[in-house]
TITI-510307 format. One line per field, with one value per residue (C-alpha): x, z, y; residue number from 1. Coordinates in nm, 4 decimals, padded with zeros to 6 digits. Layout:
// TITI-510307
xx = [X, ...]
zz = [Z, ...]
yy = [Y, ...]
i = [NUM, ...]
This chain:
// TITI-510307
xx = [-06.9399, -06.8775, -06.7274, -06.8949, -06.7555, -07.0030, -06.8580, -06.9848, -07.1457, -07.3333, -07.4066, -07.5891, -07.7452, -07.9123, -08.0253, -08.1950, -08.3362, -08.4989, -08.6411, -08.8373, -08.9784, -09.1139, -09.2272, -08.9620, -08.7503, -08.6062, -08.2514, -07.9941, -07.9367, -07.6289, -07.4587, -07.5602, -07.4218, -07.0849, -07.0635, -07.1437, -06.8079, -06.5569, -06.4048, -06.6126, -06.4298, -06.5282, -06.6041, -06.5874, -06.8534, -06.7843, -06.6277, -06.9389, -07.0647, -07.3788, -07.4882, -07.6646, -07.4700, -07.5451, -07.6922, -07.8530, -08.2503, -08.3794, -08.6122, -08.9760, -09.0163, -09.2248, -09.1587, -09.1423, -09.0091, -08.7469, -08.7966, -08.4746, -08.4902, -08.6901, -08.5768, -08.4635, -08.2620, -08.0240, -07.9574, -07.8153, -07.7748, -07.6758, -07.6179, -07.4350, -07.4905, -07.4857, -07.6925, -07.5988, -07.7464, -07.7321, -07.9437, -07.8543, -08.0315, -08.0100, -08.1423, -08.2670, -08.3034, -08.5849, -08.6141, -08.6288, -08.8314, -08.7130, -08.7981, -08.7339, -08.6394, -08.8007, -09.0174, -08.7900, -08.8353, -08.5085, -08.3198, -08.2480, -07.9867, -07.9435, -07.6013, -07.4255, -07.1243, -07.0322, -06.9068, -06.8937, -06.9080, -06.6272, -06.2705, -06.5010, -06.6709, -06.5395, -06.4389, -06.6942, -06.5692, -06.6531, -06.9842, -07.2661, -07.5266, -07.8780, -08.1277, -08.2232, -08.5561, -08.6959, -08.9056, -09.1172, -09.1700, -09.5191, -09.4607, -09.1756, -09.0163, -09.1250, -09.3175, -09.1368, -09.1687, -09.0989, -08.8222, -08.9304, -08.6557, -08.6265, -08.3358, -08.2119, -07.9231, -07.8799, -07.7245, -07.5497, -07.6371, -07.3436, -07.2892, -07.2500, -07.3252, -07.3310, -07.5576, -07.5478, -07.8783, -07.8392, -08.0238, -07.8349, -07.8974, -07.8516, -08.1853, -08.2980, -08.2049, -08.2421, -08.3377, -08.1034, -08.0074, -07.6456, -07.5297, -07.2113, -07.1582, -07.0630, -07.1704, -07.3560, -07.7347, -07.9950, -08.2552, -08.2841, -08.5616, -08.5279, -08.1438, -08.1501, -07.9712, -07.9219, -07.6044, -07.5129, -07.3435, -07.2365, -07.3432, -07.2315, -07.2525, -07.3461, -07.1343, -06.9134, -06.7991, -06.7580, -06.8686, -07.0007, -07.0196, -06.6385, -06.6278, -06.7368, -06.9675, -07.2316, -07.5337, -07.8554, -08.0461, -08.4022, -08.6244, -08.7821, -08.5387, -08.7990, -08.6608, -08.7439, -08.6322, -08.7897, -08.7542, -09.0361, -09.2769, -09.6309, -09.7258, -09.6407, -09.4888, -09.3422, -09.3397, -09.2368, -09.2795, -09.0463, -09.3579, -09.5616, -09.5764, -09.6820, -09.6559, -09.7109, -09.4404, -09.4458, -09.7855, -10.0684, -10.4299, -10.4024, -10.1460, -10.2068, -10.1048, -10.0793, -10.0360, -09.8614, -10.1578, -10.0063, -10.0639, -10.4523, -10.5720, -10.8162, -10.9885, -10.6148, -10.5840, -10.4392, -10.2543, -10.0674, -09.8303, -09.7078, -09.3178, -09.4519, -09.5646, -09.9701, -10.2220, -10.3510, -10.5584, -10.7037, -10.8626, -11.0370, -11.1541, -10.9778, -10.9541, -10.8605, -10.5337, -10.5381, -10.5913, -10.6442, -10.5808, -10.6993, -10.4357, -10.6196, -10.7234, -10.3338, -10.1227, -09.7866, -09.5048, -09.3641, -09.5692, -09.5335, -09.7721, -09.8447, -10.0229, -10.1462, -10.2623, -10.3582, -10.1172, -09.7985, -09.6768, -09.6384, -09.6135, -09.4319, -09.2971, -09.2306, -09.4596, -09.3937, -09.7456, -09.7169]
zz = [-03.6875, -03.3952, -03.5936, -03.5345, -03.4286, -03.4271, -03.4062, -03.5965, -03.2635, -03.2419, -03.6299, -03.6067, -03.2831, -03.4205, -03.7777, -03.5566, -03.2939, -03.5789, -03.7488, -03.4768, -03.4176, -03.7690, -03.7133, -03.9975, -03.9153, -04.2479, -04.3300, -04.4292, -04.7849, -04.9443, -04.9352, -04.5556, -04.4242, -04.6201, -04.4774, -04.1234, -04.1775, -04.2846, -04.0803, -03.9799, -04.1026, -03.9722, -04.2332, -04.1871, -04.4395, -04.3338, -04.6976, -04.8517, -05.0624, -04.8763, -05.1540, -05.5238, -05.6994, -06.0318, -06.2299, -06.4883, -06.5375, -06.8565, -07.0334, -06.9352, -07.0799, -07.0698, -06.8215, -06.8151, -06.6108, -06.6668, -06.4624, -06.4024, -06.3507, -06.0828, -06.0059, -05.6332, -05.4736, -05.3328, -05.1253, -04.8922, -04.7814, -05.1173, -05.5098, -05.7246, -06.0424, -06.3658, -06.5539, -06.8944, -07.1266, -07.5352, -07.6785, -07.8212, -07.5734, -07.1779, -06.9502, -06.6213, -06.3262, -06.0842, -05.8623, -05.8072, -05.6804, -05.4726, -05.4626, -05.0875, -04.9917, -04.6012, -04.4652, -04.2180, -04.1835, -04.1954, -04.3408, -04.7152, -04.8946, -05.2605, -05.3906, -05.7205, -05.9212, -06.2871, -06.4627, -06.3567, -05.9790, -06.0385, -05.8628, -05.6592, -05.4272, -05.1368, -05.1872, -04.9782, -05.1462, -05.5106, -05.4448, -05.3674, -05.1437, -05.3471, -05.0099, -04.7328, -04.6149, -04.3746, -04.5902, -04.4655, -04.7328, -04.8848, -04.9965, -05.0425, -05.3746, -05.6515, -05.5677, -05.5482, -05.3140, -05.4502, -05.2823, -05.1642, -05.2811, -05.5473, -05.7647, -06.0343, -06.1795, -06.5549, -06.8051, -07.0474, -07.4220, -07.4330, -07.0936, -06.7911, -06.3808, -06.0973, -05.8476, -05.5105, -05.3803, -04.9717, -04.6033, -04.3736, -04.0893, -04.1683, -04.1747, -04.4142, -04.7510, -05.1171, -05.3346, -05.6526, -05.8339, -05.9223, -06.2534, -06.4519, -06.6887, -06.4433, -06.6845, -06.9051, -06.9803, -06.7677, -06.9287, -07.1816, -07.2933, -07.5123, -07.4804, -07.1596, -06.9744, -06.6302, -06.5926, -06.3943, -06.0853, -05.7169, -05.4214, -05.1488, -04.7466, -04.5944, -04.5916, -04.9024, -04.7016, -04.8536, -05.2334, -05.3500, -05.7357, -05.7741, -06.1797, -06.4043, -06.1299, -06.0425, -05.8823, -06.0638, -05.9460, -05.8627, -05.9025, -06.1465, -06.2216, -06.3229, -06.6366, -06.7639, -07.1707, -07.5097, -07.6507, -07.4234, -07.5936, -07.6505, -07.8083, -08.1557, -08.0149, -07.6741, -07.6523, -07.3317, -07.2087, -06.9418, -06.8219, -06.7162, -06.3174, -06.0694, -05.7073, -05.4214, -05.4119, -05.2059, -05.1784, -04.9403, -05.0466, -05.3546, -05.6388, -05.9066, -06.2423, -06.4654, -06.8187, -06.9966, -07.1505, -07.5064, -07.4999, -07.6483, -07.3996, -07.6237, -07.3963, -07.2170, -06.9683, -06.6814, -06.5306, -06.1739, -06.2536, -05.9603, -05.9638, -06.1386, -06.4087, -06.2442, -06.3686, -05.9797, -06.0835, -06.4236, -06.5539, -06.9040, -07.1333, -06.9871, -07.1188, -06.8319, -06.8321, -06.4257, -06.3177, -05.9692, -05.9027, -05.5927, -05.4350, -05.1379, -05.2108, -05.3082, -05.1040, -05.0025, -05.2177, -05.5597, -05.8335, -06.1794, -06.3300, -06.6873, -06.8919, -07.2410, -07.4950, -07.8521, -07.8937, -07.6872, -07.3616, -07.2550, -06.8350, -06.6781, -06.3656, -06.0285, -05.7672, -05.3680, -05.1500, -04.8251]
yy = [09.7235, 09.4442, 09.1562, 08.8346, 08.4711, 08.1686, 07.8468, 07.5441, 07.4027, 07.7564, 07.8015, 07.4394, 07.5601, 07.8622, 07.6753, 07.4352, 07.6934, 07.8955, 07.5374, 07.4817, 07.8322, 07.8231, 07.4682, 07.3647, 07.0740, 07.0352, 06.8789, 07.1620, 07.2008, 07.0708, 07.3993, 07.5224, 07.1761, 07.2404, 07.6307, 07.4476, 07.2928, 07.6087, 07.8829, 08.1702, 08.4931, 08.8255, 09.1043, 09.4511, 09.5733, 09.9588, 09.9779, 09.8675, 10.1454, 10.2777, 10.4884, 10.4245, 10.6666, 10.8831, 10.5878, 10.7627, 10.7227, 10.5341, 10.7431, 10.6535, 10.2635, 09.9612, 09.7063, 09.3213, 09.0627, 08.7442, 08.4094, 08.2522, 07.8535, 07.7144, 07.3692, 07.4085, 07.1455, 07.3415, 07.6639, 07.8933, 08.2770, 08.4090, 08.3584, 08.5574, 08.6069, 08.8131, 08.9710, 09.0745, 09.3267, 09.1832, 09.4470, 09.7882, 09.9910, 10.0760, 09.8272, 09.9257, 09.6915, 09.7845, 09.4772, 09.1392, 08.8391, 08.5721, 08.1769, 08.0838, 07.7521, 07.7741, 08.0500, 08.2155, 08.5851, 08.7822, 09.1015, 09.0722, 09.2406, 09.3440, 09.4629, 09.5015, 09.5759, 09.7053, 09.4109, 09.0137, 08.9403, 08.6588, 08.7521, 09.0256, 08.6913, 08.8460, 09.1860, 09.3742, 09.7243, 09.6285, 09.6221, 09.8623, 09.8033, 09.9124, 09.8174, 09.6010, 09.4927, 09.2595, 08.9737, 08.7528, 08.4889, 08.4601, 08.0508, 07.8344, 07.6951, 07.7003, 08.0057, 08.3877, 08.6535, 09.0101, 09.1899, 09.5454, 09.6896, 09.9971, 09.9146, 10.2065, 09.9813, 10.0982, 09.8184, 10.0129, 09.8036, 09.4840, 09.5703, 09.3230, 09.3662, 09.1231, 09.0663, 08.9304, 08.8564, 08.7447, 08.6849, 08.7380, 08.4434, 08.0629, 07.9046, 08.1356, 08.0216, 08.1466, 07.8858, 07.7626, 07.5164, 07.2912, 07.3503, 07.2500, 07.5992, 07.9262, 08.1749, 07.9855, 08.1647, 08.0598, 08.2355, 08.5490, 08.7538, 09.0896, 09.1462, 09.0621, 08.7390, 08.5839, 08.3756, 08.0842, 08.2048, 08.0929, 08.0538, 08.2764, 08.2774, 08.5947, 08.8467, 08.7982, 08.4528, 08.0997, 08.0113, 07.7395, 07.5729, 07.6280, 07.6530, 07.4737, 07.3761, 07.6652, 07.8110, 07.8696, 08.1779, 08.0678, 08.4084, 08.6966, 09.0007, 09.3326, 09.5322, 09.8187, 09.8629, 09.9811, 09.6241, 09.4864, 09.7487, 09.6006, 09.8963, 10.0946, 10.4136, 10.6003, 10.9422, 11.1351, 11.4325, 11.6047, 11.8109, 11.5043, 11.4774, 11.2067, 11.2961, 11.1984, 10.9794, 10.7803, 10.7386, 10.6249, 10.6472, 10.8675, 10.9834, 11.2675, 11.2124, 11.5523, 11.5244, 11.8665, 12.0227, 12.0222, 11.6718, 11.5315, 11.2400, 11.0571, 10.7708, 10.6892, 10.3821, 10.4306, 10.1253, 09.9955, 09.7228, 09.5275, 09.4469, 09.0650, 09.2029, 09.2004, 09.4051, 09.5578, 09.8367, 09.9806, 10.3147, 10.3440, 10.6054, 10.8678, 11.2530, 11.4642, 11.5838, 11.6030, 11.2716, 11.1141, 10.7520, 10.5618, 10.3615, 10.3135, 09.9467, 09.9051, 09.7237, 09.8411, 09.7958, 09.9187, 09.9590, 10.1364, 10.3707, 10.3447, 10.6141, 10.4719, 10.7200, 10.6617, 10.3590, 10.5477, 10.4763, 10.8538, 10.8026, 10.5002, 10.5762, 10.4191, 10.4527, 10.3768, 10.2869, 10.3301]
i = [1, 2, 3, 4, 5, 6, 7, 8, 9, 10, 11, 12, 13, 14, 15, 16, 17, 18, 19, 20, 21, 22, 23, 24, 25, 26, 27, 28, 29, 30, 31, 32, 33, 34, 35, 36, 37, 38, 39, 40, 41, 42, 43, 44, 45, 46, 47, 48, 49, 50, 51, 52, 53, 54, 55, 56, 57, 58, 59, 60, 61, 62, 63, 64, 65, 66, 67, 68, 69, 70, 71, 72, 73, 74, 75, 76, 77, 78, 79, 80, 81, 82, 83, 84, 85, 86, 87, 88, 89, 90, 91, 92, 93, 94, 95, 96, 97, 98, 99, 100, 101, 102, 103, 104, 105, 106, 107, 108, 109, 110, 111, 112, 113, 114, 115, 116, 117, 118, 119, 120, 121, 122, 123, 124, 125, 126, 127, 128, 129, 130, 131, 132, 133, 134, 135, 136, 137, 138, 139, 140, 141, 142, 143, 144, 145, 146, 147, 148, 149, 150, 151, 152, 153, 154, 155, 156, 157, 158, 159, 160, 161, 162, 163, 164, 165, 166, 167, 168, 169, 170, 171, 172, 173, 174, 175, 176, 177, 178, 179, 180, 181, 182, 183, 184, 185, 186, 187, 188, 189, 190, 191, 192, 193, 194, 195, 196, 197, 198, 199, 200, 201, 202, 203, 204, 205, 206, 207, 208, 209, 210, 211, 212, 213, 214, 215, 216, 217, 218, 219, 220, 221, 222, 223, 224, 225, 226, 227, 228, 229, 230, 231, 232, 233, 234, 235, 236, 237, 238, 239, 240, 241, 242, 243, 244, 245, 246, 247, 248, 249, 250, 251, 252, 253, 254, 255, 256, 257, 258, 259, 260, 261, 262, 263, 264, 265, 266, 267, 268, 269, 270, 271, 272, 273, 274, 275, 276, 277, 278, 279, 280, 281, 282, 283, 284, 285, 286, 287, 288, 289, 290, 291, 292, 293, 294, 295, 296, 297, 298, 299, 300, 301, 302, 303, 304, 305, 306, 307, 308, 309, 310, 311, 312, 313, 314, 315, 316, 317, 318]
C-alpha cells in the first residue's frame, strides 16, 4: 500500500475542492480544522485483519435498532466507540446507520475489536476490518443513512467491543457530538449500550475528546437478540431454508414440513427497523416472496407462525 503525504496546504486544498463540487461551502468542523493543523503520519494498514473470522451465528432472533444521540455540532472522518452488551444473552451486531454532517460521497469503513477501542486508537492490527462501501448520503444531520454493510459481530452477554466507524477523505464527515464522560452511556435499550467515544482521523490517525472530554456517536446500531422479542415464543428449526441469497427479484422460503403454518406473516425488515414488504394468512410450507419492488440493500426475513418467530434471517437484494 503506497503511503500517503498531504500537507496542511494540500489537506485544506482538497476539503475546499470537494465543497464546491457538492455546492457545500461550509466552515470545517471543530475537529477537521484541528486535524488540518497536526502531522500527517503514513499508515501501513497491510496488518489490518482482512477477514471476519469464526464469529459464531446467534440462533435465529428478533431484531431492533438503538439511536445513539443526535445533536451534531461537531465532526470528522471517524468516531470510536463502544458498544457494550448488559444482558445475559448473545448480542449480534448486523449494521449500522450513519448521521452525516455534509453530503460528500466517499468509501466508508466499518471495523471492530473484542473489548474497548481505548489504548488500541491507533493500532491498525487490533482491529478487523468487517466491510467497505461507497455511500452516498441520503440527507444531512439529523437524518441517518444506513451503511450497506453486513456485520456478524457477536457480543458475548457482559461482554464489550469497539467500533470505529470512518470515511476515508476530509470533507466527508461523520456527525457527533462533544461530551465530558468517555465511556459514559449514551443510550441503552435491552442489554444493550453505546458509549461515549472519540473521534478519530482516517486511518487510525489523530483523536480527538482526549478524556474526560469525548465524542458522541451520532447514528442507529441494528441488533439482533431474544430480549427485543415482541412475541411470546421462538422456535427454530435447522431444516428451514431461504435461498437465493443474495437475491434479485425473488427468494424461496421453505419451512421443514413437520412444522403446521397456520395463517403465518411473512415480513422484510429494512436495516431501520421498516416494515418494506408484508405477506398474510399464509399456509404453504414452500413459499415465494417478491423482492422485485425491493430496493437493494440488507433486509431480514421474518417468518411469524402462531405467536413464534420460526425464520429470521438476513437477506442481500441485489
Amino acid at each position: 500500500m503506497k503511503k500517503i503525504y498531504l500537507s496542511i496546504a494540500l489537506a485544506a486544498t482538497i476539503t475546499m475542492g470537494l465543497n464546491a463540487q457538492n455546492k457545500m461551502i461550509a466552515p470545517l468542523s471543530e475537529d477537521e480544522s484541528a486535524a488540518l493543523l497536526l502531522p500527517k503520519k503514513a499508515v501501513s494498514l497491510n496488518s489490518v485483519q482482512q477477514q471476519k473470522g469464526s464469529n459464531p451465528v446467534v440462533s435465529p432472533q428478533a431484531c431492533d435498532t438503538l439511536a445513539s444521540l443526535w445533536a451534531g455540532g461537531n465532526s470528522h472522518n471517524g468516531n470510536m466507540f463502544d458498544l457494550v452488551n448488559t444482558s445475559s444473552v448473545t448480542i449480534q451486531v448486523i449494521g449500522f446507520s450513519q448521521c452525516f454532517a455534509t453530503l460528500q460521497a466517499d468509501t466508508f469503513f466499518i471495523y471492530y475489536k473484542s473489548g474497548t477501542f481505548v489504548g488500541s486508537e491507533a493500532t491498525p492490527g487490533a482491529w478487523t476490518l468487517a466491510g467497505s462501501a461507497f455511500v452516498a448520503p441520503a440527507a444531512t444531520f439529523p437524518s441517518t443513512t444506513n451503511i450497506p454493510i453486513t456485520l456478524t459481530v457477536s457480543i458475548p452477554s457482559s461482554g464489550t467491543y469497539g467500533f470505529y466507524l470512518t470515511n476515508s477523505i476530509a470533507g466527508s464527515n461523520n456527525a457527533y457530538t462533544n461530551g465530558t464522560n468517555q465511556g459514559g452511556v449514551i443510550s441503552q435499550k435491552n442489554g444493550l449500550q453505546v458509549m461515549e467515544g472519540k473521534g478519530n482521523a482516517y486511518p487510525f490517525g489523530a483523536t480527538f475528546g482526549v478524556a474526560p472530554a469525548s465524542r458522541k456517536w451520532n447514528g442507529i446500531v441494528n441488533y439482533c437478540s431474544a430480549l427485543v422479542l415482541g412475541i411470546n415464543q421462538l422456535s427454530v428449526n435447522l431444516n428451514t431454508s431461504v435461498f437465493p441469497n443474495p437475491a434479485s427479484s425473488e427468494v424461496n422460503v421453505t419451512i421443514a414440513s413437520n412444522i403446521t403454518l397456520n395463517n403465518a406473516t411473512v415480513k422484510m425488515i429494512d436495516m431501520s427497523g421498516r416494515l418494506v414488504s408484508q405477506m398474510q394468512n399464509v399456509n404453504n410450507n414452500s413459499i415465494l416472496v417478491n423482492t422485485s419492488d425491493i430496493k437493494s440493500g440488507i433486509y431480514m426475513l421474518q417468518v411469524e407462525n402462531n405467536g413464534s418467530l420460526i425464520v429470521n434471517k438476513k437477506v442481500s437484494i441485489q
